[in-house]
SEGU-199927 format. One record per residue (C-alpha): x, y, z. Coordinates in steps of 0.001 Angstrom, whole numbers. Example, Ala and Ser with C-alpha at 12.3 -4.5 7.8 and 13.67 -1.06 7.14 Angstrom:
BEGIN
        xx        yy        zz
     12300     -4500      7800
     13670     -1060      7140
***
This chain:
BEGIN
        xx        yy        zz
    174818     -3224    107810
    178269     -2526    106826
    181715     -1752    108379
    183549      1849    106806
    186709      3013    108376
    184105      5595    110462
    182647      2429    112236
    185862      1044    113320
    187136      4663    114833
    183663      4963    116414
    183983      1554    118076
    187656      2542    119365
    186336      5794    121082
    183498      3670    122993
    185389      1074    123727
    188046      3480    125604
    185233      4825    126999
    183811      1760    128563
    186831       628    129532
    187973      3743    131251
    184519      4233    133021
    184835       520    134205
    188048       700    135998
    186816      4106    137749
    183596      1890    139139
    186077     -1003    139735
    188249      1372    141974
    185274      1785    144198
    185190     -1131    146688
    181916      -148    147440
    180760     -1205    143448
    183077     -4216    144510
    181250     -4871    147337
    177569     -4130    146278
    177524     -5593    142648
    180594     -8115    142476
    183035     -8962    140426
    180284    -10830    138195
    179566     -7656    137166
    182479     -6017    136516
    183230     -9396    134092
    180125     -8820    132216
    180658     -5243    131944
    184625     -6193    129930
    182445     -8494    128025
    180394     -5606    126803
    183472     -4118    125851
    185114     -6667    123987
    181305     -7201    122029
    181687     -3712    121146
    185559     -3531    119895
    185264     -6401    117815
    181359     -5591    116756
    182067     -2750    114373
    179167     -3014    111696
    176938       388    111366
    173354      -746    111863
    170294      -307    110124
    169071      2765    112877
    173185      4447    112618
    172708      7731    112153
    175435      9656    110917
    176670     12547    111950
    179105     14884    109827
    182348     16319    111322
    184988     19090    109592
    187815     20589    110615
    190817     18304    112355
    188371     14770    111860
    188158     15720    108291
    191786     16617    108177
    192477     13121    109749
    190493     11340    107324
    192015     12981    104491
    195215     12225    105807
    194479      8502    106515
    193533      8274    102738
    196378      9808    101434
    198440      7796     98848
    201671      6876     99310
    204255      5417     96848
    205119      1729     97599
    206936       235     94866
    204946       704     91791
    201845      1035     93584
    200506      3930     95745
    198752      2809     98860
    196939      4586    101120
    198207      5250    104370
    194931      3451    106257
    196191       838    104284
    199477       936    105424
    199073      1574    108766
    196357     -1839    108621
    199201     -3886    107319
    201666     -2333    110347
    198266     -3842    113005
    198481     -7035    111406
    201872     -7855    111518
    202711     -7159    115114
    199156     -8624    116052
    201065    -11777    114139
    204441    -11162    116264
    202712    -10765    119366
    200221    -13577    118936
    203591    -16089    117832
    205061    -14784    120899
    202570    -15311    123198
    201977    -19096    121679
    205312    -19778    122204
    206275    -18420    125231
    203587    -20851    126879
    204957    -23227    124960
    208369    -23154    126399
    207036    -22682    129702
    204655    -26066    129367
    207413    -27684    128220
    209393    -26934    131464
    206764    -27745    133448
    206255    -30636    131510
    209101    -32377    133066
    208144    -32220    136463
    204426    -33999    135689
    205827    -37028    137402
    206483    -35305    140739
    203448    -36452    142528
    202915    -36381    145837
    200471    -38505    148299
    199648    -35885    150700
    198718    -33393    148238
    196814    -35739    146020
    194621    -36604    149715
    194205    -32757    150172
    193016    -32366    146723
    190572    -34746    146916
    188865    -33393    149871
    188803    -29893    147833
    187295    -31993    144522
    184169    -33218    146739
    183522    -29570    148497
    183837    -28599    145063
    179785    -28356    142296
    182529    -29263    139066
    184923    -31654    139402
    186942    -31050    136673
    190149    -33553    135937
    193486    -31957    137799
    196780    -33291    138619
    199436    -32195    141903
    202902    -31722    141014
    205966    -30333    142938
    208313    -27909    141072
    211569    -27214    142770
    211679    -24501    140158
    208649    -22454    141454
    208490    -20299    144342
    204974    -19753    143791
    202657    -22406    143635
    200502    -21903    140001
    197773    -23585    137860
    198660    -24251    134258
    197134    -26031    131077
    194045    -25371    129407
    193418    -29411    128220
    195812    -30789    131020
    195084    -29274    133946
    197820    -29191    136306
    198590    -27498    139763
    201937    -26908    140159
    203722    -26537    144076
    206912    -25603    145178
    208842    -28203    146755
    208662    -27062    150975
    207197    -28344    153763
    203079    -27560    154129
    200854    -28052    156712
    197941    -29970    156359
    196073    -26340    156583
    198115    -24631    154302
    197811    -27280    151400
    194794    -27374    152010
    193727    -23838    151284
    196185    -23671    148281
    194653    -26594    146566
    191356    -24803    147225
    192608    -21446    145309
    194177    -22906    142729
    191525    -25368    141953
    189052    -22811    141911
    190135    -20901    139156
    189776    -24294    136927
    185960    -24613    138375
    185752    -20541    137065
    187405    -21862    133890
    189720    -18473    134614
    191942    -20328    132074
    189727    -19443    129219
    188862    -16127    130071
    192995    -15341    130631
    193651    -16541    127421
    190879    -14571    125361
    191861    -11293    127266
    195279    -12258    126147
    194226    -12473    122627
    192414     -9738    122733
    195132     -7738    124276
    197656     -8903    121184
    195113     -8139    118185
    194500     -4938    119529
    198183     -3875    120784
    197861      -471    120195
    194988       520    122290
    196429      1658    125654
    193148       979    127034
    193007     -2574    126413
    196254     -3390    128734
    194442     -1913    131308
    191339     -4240    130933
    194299     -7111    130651
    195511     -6116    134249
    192166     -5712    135241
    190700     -8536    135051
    193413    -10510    136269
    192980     -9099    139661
    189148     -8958    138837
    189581    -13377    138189
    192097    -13656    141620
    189015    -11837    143605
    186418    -13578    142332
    188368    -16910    142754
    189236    -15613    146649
    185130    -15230    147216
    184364    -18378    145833
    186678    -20150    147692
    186014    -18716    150925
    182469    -18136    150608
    181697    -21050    153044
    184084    -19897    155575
    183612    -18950    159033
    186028    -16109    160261
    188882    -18224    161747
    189110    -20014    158280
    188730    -16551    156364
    192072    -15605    158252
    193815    -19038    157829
    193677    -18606    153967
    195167    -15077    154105
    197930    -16144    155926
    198412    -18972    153219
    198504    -15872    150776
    200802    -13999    153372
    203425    -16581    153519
    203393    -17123    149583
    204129    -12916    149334
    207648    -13871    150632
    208577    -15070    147492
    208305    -14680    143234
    207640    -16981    140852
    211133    -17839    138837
    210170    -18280    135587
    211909    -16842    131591
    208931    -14463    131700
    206366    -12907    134117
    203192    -14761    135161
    200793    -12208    133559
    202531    -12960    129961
    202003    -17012    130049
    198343    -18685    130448
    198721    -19484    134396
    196710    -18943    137546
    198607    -18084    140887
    197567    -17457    144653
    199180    -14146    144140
    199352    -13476    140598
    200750     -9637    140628
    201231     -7391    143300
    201510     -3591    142945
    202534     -2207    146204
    200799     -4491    147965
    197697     -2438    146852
    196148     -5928    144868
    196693     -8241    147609
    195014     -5795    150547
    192357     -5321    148040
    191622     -9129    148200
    192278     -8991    151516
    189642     -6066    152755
    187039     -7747    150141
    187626    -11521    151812
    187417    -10004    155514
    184446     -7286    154682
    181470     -8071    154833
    179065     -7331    151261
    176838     -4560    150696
    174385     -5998    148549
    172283     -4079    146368
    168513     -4866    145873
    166931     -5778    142815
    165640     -2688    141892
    169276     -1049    142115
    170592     -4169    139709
    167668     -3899    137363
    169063       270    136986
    172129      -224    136998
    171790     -2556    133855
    169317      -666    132328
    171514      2080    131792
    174837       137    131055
    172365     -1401    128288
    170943      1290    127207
    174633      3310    126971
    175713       221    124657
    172866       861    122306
    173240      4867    122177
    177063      3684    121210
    175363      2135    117592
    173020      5042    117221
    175393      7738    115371
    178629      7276    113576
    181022     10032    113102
    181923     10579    109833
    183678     13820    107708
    182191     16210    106291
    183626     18523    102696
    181903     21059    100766
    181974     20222     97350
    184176     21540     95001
    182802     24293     92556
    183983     22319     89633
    182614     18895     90166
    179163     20501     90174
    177710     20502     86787
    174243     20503     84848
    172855     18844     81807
    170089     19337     79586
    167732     17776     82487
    168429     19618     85133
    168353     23921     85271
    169584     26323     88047
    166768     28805     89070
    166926     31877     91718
    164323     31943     93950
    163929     36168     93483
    161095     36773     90854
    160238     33058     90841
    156654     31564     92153
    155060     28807     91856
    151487     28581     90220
    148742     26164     91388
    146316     25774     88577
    142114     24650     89286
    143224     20884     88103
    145430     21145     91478
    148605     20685     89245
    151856     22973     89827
    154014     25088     87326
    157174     26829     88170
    157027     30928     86728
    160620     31765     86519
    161720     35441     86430
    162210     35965     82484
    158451     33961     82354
    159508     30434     81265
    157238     28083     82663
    157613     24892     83870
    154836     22551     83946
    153680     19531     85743
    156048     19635     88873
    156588     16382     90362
    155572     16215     94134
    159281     15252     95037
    160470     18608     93138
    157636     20356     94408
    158499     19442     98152
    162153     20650     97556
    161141     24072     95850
    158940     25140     99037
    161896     23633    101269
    163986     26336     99574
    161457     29189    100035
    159494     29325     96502
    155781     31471     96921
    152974     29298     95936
    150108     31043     94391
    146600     29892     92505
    144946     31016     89509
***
């Protein structure tokens, strides 16, 4: 197994490819609907296992392209004059990755750092009624996992922050018993889903490999992909009435943004309405809460995964990789090795069952190797016998 600038471009086209296929089945609410957002989750995790998996396996079979791909690679190795070295421009263009990867990353970091730090200061804002709520949602709840109320006159949006200190942060108002109630529940979902995590890998992701457009769509993907699967889980016990009571907890919460130095999907956070797009996320969530699922059996699963499996293997089985004719010059002969012409040549099988090769001016050549032998019929040598 090894990893050649072929294996890396190979797992770039396939991982576009899985992503963009994805988000076409994730656009179907009936996928949605029949296979869940588990799914869809375990499908990005394919694709992340095949961006960063770029080794060429023992069964790779490659396959030789001319032309522009040639052209390309030629072009990526081309040396270029830095200082008193030349570099190649694959080279170049590697160190160019790394160092906004490194901007990116530093950003990121400390971006969340600032905004921790504001949020920091309003830790001690506790309040009695939503730390009653809360505990009514921690016992309805299989994990149980440590999290703190807060009030932040600074947030219009009520939000989940922290991946060690787990905090849920609420703008200061007036709720109704109801309405905390089925905040707290959102909110402290996505820490049971450890949504967190999963944000802050994507994000990750999403900074290492910066210049794939396709990977910023998988970013804003499965954020809406985490706020549905947090909206099932939540509600999955509800009757009807209570189904509706939690949208209009979502409904009231659309009247306002979060006010914050930077947007929501750009810090680790959770939100009961983390983006909105023309209100197209939030009736998503809404028709997918409301509807009810189309399950499909186990037979339909069992396909379905067969072939996304079996797609992910045929992605290892063939690498692309150029193709040049070699130059007329750097082919040469010594003493051990002759250039023949197949016209007026044969090859002679003698009663011992060994081969010679007649040539045209009636040299002879005696005691072919099989491996020689195999390679002179290949190229279209008669064989006859004494």
């Amino acid at each position: 197994m090894n990893v050649t600038i072929f294996s890396f471009a190979m797992s770039v086209l396939f991982s576009v490819l899985f992503i963009a296929a994805i988000h076409l089945l994730r656009n179907r609410p009936f996928f949605l609907r029949s296979f869940g957002v588990h799914t869809l989750l375990l499908l990005y995790a394919l694709c992340f296992f095949r961006t960063v998996f770029v080794l060429e396996l023992p069964f790779t079979a490659p396959v030789g392209l001319r032309s522009f791909y040639s052209r390309v690679y030629e072009a990526a190795c081309t040396r270029i004059p830095v200082g008193d070295a030349r570099v190649a421009l694959w080279g170049i263009l590697c160190g160019i990755w790394m160092a906004v990867s490194a901007v990116l990353l530093v950003q990121f970091l400390w971006n969340n750092i600032q905004v921790g730090r504001k949020l920091a200061r309003f830790a001690p804002n506790r309040n009695a009624f939503a730390d009653q709520v809360l505990e009514r949602v921690k016992k309805e709840s299989l994990r149980a996992p440590a999290v703190d109320v807060c009030i932040c006159p600074s947030l219009n949006m009520p939000m989940g922050a922290g991946l060690l200190r787990k905090r849920i942060y609420l703008p200061a108002g007036d709720y109704t018993r109801e309405e905390m109630y089925y905040i707290l529940k959102h909110e402290y979902t996505h820490f049971c889903n450890r949504d967190l995590t999963v944000k802050f890998l994507v994000r990750l992701f999403c900074c290492v490999f910066w210049w794939n457009p396709a990977v910023h769509l998988l970013k804003r993907d499965v954020a809406q992909i985490l706020e549905i699967k947090c909206d099932v889980k939540a509600t999955q016990f509800f009757c009807k009435k209570e189904r509706l009571a939690y949208l209009l907890a979502i409904v009231r919460v659309l009247k306002d943004r979060v006010i914050l130095d930077c947007e929501p999907s750009e810090i680790l956070a959770t939100g009961l309405v983390f983006q909105q797009k023309k209100g197209m996320d939030v009736r998503e969530r809404f028709e997918l809460i409301t509807q009810a699922a189309l399950p499909v059996g186990w037979v339909g699963q069992t396909s379905f995964w067969a072939m996304a499996v079996a797609f992910f293997v045929f992605s290892y089985s063939f690498v692309f990789q150029s193709a040049f004719d070699p130059p007329m010059e750097d082919i040469y002969t010594d003493s051990s090795v002759g250039n023949y012409a197949i016209d007026g040549a044969y090859i002679v099988k003698d009663k011992n069952g060994k081969y010679s090769l007649i040539l045209e001016s009636g040299e002879t050549i005696s005691d072919l190797k099989s491996s020689a032998l195999e390679i002179l019929i290949s190229e279209g040598f008669e064989i006859r016998e004494e």
